[in-house]
Every structure is written in structure tokens, then in C-alpha cells.
VOTOR-648966 format. One record per residue (C-alpha): residue in three letters; x, y, z. Coordinates in steps of 0.001 Angstrom, whole numbers, plus 500000, padded with zeros to 6 digits. Example, Ala and Ser with C-alpha at 12.3 -4.5 7.8 and 13.67 -1.06 7.14 Angstrom:
BEGIN
<rec resn="ALA" x="512300" y="495500" z="507800"/>
<rec resn="SER" x="513670" y="498940" z="507140"/>
This chain:
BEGIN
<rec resn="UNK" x="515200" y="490809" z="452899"/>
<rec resn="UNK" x="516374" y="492387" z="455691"/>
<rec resn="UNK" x="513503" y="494639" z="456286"/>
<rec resn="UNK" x="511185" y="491173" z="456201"/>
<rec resn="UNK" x="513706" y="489367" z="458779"/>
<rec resn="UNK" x="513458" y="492552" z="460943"/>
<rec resn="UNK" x="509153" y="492141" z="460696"/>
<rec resn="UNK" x="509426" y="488499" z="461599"/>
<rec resn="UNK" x="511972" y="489213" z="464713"/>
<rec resn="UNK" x="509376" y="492047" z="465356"/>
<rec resn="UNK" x="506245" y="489437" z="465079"/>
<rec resn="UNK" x="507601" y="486690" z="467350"/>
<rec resn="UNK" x="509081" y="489066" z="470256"/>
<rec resn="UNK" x="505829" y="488864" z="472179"/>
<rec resn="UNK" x="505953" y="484938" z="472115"/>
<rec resn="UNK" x="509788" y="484715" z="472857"/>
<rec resn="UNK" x="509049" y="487215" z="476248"/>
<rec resn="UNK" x="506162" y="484453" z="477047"/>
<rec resn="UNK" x="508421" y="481643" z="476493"/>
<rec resn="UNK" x="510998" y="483188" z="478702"/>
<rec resn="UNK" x="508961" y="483083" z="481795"/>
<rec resn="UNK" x="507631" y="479614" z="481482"/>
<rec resn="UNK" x="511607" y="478159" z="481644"/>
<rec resn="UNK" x="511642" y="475900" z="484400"/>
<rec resn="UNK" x="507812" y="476208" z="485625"/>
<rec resn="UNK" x="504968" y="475584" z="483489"/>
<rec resn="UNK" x="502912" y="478797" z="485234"/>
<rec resn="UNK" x="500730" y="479931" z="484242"/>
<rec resn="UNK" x="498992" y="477748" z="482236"/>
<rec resn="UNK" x="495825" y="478949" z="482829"/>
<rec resn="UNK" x="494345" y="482456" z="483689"/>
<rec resn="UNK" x="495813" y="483872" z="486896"/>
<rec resn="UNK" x="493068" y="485392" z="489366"/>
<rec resn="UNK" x="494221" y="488319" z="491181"/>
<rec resn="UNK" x="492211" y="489032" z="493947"/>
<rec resn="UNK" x="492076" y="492217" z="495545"/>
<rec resn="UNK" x="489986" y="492576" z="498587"/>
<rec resn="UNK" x="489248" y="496152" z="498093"/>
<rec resn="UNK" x="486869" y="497694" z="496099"/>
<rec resn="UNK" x="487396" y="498364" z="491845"/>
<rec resn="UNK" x="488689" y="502044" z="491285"/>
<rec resn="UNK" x="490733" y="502819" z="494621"/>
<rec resn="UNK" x="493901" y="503370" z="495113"/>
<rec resn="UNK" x="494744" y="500094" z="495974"/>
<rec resn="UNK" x="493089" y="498361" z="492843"/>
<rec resn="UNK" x="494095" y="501075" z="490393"/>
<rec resn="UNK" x="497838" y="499800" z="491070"/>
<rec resn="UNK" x="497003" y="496061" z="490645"/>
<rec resn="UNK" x="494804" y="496044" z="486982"/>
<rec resn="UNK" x="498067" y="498501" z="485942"/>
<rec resn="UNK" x="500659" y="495401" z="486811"/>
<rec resn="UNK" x="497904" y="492880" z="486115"/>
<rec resn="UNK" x="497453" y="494246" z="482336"/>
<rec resn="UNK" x="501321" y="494044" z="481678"/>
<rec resn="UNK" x="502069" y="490787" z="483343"/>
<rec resn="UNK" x="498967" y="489750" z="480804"/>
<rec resn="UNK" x="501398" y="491040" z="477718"/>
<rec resn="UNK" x="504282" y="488798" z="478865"/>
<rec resn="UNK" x="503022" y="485894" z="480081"/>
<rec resn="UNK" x="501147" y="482904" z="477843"/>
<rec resn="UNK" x="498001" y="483485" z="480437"/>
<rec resn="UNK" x="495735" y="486990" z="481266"/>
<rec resn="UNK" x="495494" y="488184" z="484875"/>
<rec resn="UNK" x="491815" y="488502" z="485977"/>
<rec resn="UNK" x="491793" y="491308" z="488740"/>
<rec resn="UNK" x="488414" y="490355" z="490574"/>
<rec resn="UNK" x="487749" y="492261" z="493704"/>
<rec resn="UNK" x="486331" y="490799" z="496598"/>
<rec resn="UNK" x="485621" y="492804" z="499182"/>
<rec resn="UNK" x="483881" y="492461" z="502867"/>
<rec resn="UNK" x="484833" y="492332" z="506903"/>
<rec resn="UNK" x="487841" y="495334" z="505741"/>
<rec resn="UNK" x="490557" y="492778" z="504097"/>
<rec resn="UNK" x="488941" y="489046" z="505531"/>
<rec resn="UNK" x="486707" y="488298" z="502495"/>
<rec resn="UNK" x="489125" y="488341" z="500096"/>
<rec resn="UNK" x="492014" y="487285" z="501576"/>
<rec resn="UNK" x="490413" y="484332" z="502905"/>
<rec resn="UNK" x="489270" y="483286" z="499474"/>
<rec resn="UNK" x="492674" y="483251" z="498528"/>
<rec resn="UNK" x="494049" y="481243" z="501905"/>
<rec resn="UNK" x="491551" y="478592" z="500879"/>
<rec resn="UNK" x="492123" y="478693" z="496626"/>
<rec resn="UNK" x="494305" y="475748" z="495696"/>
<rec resn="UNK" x="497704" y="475552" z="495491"/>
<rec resn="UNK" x="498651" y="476153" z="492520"/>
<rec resn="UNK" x="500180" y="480210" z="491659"/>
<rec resn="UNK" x="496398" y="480554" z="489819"/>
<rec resn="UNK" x="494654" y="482535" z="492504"/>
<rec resn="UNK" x="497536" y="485268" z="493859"/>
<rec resn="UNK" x="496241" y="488012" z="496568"/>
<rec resn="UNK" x="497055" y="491630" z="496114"/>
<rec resn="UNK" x="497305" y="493385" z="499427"/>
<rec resn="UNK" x="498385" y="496334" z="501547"/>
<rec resn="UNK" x="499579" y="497166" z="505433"/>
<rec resn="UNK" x="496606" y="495334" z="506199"/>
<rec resn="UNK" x="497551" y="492193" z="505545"/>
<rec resn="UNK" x="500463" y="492781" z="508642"/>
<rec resn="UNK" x="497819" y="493933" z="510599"/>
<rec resn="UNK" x="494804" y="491688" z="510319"/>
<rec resn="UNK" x="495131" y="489550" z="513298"/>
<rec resn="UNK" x="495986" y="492256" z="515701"/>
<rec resn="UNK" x="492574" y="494332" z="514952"/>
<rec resn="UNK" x="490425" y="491744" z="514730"/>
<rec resn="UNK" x="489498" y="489091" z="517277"/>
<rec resn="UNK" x="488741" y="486497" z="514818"/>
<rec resn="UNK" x="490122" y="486025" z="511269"/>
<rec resn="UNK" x="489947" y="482513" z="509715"/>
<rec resn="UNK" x="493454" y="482461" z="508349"/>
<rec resn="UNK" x="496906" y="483240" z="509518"/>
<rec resn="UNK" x="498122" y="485929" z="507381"/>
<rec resn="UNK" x="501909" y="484390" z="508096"/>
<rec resn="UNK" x="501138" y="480297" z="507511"/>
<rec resn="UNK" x="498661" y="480712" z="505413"/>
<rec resn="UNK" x="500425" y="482704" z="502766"/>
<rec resn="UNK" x="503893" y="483045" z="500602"/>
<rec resn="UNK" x="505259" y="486294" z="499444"/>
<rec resn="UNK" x="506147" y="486880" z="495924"/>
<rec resn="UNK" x="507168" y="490441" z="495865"/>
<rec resn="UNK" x="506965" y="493476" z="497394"/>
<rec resn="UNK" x="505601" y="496187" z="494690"/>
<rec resn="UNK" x="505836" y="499563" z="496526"/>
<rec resn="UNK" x="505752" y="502040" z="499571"/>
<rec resn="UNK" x="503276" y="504537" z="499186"/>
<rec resn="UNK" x="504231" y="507864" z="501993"/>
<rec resn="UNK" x="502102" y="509705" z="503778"/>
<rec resn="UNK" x="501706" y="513238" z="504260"/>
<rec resn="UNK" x="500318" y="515216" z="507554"/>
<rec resn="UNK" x="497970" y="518220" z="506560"/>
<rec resn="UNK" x="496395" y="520659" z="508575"/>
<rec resn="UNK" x="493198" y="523220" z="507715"/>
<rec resn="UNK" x="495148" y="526333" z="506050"/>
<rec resn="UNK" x="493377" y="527963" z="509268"/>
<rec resn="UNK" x="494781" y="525992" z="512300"/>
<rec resn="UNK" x="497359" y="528039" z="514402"/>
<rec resn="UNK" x="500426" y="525501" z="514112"/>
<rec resn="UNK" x="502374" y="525977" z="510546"/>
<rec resn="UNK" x="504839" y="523686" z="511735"/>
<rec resn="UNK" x="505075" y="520051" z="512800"/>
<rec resn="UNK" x="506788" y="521201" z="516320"/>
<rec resn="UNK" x="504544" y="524095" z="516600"/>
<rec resn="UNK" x="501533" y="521483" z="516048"/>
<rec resn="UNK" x="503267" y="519241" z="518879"/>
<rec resn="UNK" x="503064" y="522050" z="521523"/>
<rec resn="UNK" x="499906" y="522832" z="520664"/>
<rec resn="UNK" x="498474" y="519172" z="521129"/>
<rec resn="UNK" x="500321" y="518711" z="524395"/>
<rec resn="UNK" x="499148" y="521885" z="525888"/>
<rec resn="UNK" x="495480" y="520666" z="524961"/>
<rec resn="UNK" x="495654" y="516808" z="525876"/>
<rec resn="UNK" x="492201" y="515704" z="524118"/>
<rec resn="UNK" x="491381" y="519383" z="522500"/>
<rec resn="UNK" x="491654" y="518581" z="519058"/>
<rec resn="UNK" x="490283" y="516563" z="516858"/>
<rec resn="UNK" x="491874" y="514324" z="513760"/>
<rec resn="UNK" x="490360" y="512664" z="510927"/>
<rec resn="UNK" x="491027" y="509132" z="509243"/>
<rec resn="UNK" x="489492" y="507238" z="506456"/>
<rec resn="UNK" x="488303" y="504654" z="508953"/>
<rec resn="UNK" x="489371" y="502620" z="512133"/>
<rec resn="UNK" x="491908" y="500212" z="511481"/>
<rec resn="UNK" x="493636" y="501765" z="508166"/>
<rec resn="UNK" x="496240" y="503119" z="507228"/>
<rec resn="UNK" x="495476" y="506775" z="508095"/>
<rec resn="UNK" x="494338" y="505933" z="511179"/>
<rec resn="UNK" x="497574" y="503549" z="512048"/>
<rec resn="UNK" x="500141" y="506650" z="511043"/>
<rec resn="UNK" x="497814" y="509090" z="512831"/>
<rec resn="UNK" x="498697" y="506721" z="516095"/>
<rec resn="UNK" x="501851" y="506211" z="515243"/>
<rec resn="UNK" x="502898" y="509845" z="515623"/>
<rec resn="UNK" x="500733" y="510450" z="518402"/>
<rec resn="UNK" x="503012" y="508124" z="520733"/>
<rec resn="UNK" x="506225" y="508731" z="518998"/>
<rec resn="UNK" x="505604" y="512274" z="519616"/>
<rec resn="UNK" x="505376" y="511996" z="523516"/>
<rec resn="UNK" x="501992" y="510111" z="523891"/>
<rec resn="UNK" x="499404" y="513012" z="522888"/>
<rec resn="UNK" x="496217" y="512892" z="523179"/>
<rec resn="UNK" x="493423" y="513796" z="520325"/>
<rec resn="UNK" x="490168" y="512861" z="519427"/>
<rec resn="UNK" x="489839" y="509830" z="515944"/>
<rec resn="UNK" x="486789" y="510994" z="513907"/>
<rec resn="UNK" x="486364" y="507921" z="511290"/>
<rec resn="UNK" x="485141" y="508701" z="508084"/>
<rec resn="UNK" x="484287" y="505934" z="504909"/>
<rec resn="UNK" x="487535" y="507211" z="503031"/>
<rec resn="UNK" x="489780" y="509817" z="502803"/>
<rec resn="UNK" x="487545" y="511987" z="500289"/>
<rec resn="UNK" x="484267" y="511448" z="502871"/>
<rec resn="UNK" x="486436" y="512874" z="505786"/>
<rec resn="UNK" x="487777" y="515920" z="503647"/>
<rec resn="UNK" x="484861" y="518430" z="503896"/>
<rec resn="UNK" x="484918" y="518495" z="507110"/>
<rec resn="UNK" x="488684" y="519279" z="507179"/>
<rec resn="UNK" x="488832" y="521545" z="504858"/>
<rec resn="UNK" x="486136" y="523313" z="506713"/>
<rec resn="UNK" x="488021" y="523349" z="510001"/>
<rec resn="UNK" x="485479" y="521217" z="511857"/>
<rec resn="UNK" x="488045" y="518297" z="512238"/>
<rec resn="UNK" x="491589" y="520328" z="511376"/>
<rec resn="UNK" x="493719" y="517734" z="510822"/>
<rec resn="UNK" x="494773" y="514543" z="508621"/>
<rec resn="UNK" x="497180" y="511761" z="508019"/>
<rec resn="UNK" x="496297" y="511039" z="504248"/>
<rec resn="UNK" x="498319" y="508892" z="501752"/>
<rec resn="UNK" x="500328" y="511125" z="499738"/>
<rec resn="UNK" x="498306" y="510072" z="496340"/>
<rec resn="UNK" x="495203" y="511683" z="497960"/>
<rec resn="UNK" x="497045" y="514517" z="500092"/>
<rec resn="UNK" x="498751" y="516329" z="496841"/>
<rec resn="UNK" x="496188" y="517640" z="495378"/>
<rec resn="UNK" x="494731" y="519535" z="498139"/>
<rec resn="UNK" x="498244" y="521192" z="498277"/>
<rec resn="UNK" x="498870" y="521914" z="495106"/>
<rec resn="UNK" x="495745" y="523814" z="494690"/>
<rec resn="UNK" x="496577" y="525798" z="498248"/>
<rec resn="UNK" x="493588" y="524337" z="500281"/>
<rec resn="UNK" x="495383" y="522400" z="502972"/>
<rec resn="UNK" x="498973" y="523394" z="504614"/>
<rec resn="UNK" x="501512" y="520169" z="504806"/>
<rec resn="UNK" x="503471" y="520076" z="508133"/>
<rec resn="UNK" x="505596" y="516290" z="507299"/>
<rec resn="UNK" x="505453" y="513396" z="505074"/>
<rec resn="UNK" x="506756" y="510206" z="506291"/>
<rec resn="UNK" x="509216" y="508851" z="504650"/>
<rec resn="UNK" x="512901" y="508668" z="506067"/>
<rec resn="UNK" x="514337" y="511459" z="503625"/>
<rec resn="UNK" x="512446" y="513866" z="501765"/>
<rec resn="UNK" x="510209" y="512236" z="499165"/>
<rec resn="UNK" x="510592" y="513406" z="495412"/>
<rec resn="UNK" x="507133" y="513484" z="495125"/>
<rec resn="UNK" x="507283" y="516828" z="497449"/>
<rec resn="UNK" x="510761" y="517939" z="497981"/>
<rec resn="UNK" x="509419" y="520898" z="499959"/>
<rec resn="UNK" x="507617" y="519242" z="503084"/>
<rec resn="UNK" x="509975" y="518389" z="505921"/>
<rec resn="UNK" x="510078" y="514646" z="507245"/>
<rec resn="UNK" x="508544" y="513923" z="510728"/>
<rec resn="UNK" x="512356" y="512929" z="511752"/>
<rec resn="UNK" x="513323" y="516693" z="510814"/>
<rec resn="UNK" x="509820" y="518313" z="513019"/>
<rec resn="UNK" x="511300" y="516256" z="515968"/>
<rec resn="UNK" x="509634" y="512956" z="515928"/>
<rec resn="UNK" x="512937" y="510677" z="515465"/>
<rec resn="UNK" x="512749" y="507788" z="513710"/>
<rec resn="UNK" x="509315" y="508238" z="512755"/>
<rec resn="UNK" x="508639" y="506506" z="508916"/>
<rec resn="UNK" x="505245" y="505086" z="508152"/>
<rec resn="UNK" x="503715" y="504410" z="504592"/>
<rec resn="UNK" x="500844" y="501941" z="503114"/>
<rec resn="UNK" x="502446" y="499054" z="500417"/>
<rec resn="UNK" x="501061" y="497107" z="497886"/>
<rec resn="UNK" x="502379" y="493292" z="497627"/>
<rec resn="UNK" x="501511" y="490084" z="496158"/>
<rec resn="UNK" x="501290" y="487043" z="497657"/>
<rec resn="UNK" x="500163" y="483283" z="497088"/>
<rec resn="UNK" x="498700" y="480390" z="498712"/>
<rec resn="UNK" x="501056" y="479164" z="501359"/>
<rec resn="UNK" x="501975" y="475442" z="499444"/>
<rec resn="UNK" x="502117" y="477511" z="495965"/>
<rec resn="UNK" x="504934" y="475354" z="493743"/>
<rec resn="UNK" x="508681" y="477149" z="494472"/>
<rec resn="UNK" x="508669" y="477203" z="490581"/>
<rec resn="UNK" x="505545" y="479091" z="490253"/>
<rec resn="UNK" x="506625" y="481803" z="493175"/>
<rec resn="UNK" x="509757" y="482346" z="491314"/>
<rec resn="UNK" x="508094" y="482560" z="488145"/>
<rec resn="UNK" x="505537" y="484859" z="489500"/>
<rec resn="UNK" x="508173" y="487193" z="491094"/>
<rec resn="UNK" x="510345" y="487567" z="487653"/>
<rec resn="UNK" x="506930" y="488508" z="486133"/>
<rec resn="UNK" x="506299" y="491233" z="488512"/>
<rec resn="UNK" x="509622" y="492664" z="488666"/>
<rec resn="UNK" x="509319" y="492773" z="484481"/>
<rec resn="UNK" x="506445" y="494687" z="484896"/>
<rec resn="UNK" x="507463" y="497185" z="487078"/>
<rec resn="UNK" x="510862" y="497706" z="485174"/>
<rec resn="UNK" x="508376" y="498945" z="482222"/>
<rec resn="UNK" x="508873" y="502707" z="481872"/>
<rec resn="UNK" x="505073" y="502826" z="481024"/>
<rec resn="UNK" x="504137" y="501239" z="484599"/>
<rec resn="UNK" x="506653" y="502862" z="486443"/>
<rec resn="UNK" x="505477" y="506180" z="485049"/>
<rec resn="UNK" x="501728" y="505142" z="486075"/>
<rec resn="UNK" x="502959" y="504121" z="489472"/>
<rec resn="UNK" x="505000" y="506990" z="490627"/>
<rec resn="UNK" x="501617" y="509523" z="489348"/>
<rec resn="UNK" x="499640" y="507433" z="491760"/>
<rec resn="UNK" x="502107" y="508066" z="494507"/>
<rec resn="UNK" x="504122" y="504065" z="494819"/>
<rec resn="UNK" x="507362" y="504903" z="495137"/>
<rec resn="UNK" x="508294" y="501343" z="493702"/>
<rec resn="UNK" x="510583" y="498870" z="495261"/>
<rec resn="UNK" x="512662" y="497479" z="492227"/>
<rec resn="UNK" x="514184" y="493556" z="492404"/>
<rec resn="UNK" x="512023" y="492387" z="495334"/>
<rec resn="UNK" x="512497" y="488298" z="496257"/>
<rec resn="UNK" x="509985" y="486281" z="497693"/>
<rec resn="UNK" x="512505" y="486112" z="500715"/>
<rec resn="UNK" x="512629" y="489619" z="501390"/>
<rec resn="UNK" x="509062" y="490878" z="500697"/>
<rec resn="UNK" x="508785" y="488465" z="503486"/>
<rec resn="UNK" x="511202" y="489962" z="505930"/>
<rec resn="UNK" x="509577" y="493104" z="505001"/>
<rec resn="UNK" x="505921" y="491986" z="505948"/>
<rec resn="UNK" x="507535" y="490223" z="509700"/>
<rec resn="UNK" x="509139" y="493648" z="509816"/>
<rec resn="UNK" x="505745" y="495341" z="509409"/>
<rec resn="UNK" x="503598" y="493157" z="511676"/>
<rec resn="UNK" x="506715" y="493746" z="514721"/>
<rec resn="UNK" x="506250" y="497481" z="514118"/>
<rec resn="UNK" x="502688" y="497833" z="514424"/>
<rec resn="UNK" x="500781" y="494945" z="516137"/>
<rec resn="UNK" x="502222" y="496915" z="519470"/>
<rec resn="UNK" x="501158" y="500254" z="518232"/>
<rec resn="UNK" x="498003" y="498879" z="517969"/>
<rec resn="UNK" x="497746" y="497151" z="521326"/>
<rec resn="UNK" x="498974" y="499738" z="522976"/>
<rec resn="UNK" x="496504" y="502171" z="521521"/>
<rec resn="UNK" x="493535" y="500064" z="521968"/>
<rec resn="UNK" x="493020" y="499985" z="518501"/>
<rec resn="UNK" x="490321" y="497504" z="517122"/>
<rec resn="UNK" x="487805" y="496697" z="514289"/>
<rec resn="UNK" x="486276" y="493878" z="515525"/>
């Protein structure tokens, strides 16, 4: 008897963790669109089907991750500024949702107004890496070298506007305001042959991409960019120890709604994905992709976090001349 009460507690767990979330909101009660306006496979929608597939075990409705992708981030995030109110069409984003407007010099949304936070999923660091042949082994060593040869050398990115290219920029003026020459690629893997090659020496890549260049020896890591050293690679100094102070710079993954989304389906939403990303399975998945997850996020402060994001580089990239269109 026992053993059969134990099966039947066992059978009915799934629909008791289902019932759990709809308590006070009756999200979902249809299928949840996730739209992510970058294309299927990338490091950006890799992340989102992984959350997406275990919010679908917990919840009494599937998420549907469809990409949408055109204009860098517009297409898709514009689909989901315009999708109805309702916490069924949910956008899953990165940096450049803080830094649309500023690149651009028309987007048809405002990605403050138009949009509500639900949570903050993770910070993902990047790392700086030079050809294993280019004379500067250190971060200051590379610093001298750039401002004894204002507009000598050349860096790569994985196109204008990104990420890369932003922390590339970043350093560049918090370093003194040195000078080097952007070479755009289409992505991080385009731009590396020429890198590893020596024809453009040196790279700003997102640490998931970065790591495997160093651990099989073919690229030398001068700083990462996180605030302390990262667990992901104890052994490569922080930009704040080569000298640059303050420096910190990563790309993040959150989700956000419909500005007018139901306060009952945000909240809902939010204690979905922070279940998700307390499973050991999805952390595990996370951290080997290189999101150093941000556990308990609120609506209120994934929000703070994307102001915080939008004050911090909007100037960088004004004062760079940085644009896309």
C-alpha cells in the first residue's frame, strides 16, 4: 500500500508543480511564444529553448521559441511591442535591447515604454585575446603598445553595434582614449581566421566562444571582464587588475513582456523563470555555455538593471560615433 501511495504522489507531482504557478493568475492558458530575435542555434537562442523546455515541464502551457530575426534586434522585438497584452508573446533579449535606440536612428518602439521586465536570466563575461604571436603578453603591456601606435593596430568584432564591438570601445576609452582600427566580421567564428592568423591580432569575444581557443593554446588571454576573477577561468586577470579601473562589461540574456502585460501574469512569469533556473539540470547547461546566472531576479530589478545598462553605454556609444543605422 505504501509503495502504490508513493506511485500516485509520484504520478500527480507534475500536475501539483503546474497548479502551483497558476495560484492567483490564470497564465498561461494558452501556449506562450517566446520570441527571440536572433537566429536558431546561437548563443543567444541556445539559452532560451534550454529555459523554454523546462518552464514547458512546469507550467499547464508549452513555450514555443520562434525566432524572428531582421534589422539586428528590430524585427523581433517589434513583433513583440505590438503582440497583445496578454504574458502569451514574451521577448527574449540581450545588451541590445539597452542599446537599440542609441545605434539606430529609427526604431519603431521604445525599448523602455514599450516593454516590462520579468527577469533578468544571466551575465555572460567577456574575455580579451590576442594572436599567440603579438608582442604584448599582458593587458598593460598591450596598453603601451596601442598608445605608442595611435591607429597601428587593428581589432576584430563580430559586427558593428554588438556586443564585441561595444566592450572593444569600452576599453579603448577607459584605457586613456586609444586609438585602433574595428574590422567587422558576420560573427565571432567569421572574424577568427583572420585572428588566429595574425592579420587582425586582437579580439573582445564572449567568454562561451573565447575558451576554447585557449584551452587548446591557439590564442593568449590578457583580461576577462568581470569585476573579480570569473570561475569559468580563474587564471586570466580582470581588466581592473591590467589597470583599466572599474572596467566590467558582459552580454545578458533577459525576458521581457508587452508593456500593459497583467501584474499577475509578470509575476507568474518571473516565479516560472526563477524555477527553471534553480534546476540543477539548467544551471549545469547554463554555466557550460558561459551565463553566469543571476538567481531570484524581480521584475523590479531586472529593470533597474536594464536603466543601469542603457546609462552606461548609450554615451559610450555617442561618444564613439558608434552606429548601425
Amino acid at each position: 500500500m505504501l509503495r502504490r501511495q508513493a506511485l500516485g504522489l509520484a504520478a500527480t507531482a507534475p500536475f501539483a508543480a503546474r497548479t502551483a504557478f497558476a495560484q492567483g493568475s490564470d497564465w498561461p492558458n494558452q501556449p506562450v511564444r517566446l520570441v527571440v530575435p536572433f537566429a536558431a542555434g546561437g548563443p543567444t537562442d541556445i539559452p532560451a529553448r534550454v529555459i523554454a523546455e523546462e518552464m514547458s515541464k512546469t507550467l499547464p502551457q508549452r513555450f514555443v521559441v520562434e525566432n524572428r530575426t531582421g534589422s539586428g534586434i528590430i524585427i523581433g522585438t517589434d513583433i513583440v511591442a505590438k503582440a497583445p497584452k496578454d504574458g502569451h508573446t514574451l521577448l527574449y533579449s540581450t545588451i541590445g535591447h539597452a542599446v537599440v535606440r542609441a545605434l539606430f536612428e529609427r526604431v519603431p518602439f521604445d525599448p523602455v515604454a514599450d516593454f516590462t521586465p520579468v527577469a533578468l536570466i544571466g551575465q555572460v563575461p567577456m574575455i580579451l585575446m590576442v594572436n599567440s604571436n603579438f608582442p604584448a603578453r599582458t593587458l598593460p603591456e598591450l596598453i603601451e603598445l596601442i598608445r605608442a601606435n595611435p591607429g597601428r593596430y587593428d581589432y576584430a568584432s563580430s559586427g558593428n553595434g554588438g556586443a564585441v564591438h561595444l566592450a572593444s570601445e569600452l576599453f579603448l576609452a577607459m584605457a586613456g582614449g586609444l586609438r585602433m582600427n574595428h574590422i567587422a566580421f558576420r560573427g565571432s567564428a567569421a572574424a577568427m581566421p583572420d585572428v588566429l592568423a595574425g592579420r587582425v591580432p586582437m579580439i573582445v569575444d564572449v567568454a562561451a566562444s573565447a575558451l576554447p581557443y585557449l584551452q587548446r593554446g591557439e590564442m593568449r588571454a590578457l583580461a576577462i571582464s568581470t569585476r573579480a576573477r570569473s570561475p569559468l577561468a580563474p587564471n586570466i586577470p580582470t581588466f581592473i587588475e591590467g589597470g583599466v579601473a572599474d572596467y566590467e562589461a558582459y552580454t545578458w540574456h533577459m525576458m521581457l513582456a508587452p508593456s500593459g502585460t497583467p501584474e499577475a501574469a509578470i509575476r507568474a512569469a518571473n516565479a516560472a523563470v526563477n524555477r527553471a533556473l534553480a534546476v540543477d539540470a539548467v544551471r549545469d547547461r547554463l554555466t557550460e555555455l558561459a551565463v553566469q546566472i543571476v538567481p531570484d531576479s524581480t521584475p523590479d530589478s531586472a529593470a533597474a538593471f536594464l536603466r543601469s545598462e542603457m546609462e552606461k553605454w548609450e554615451p559610450i556609444i555617442r561618444s564613439r560615433g558608434i552606429k548601425v543605422g
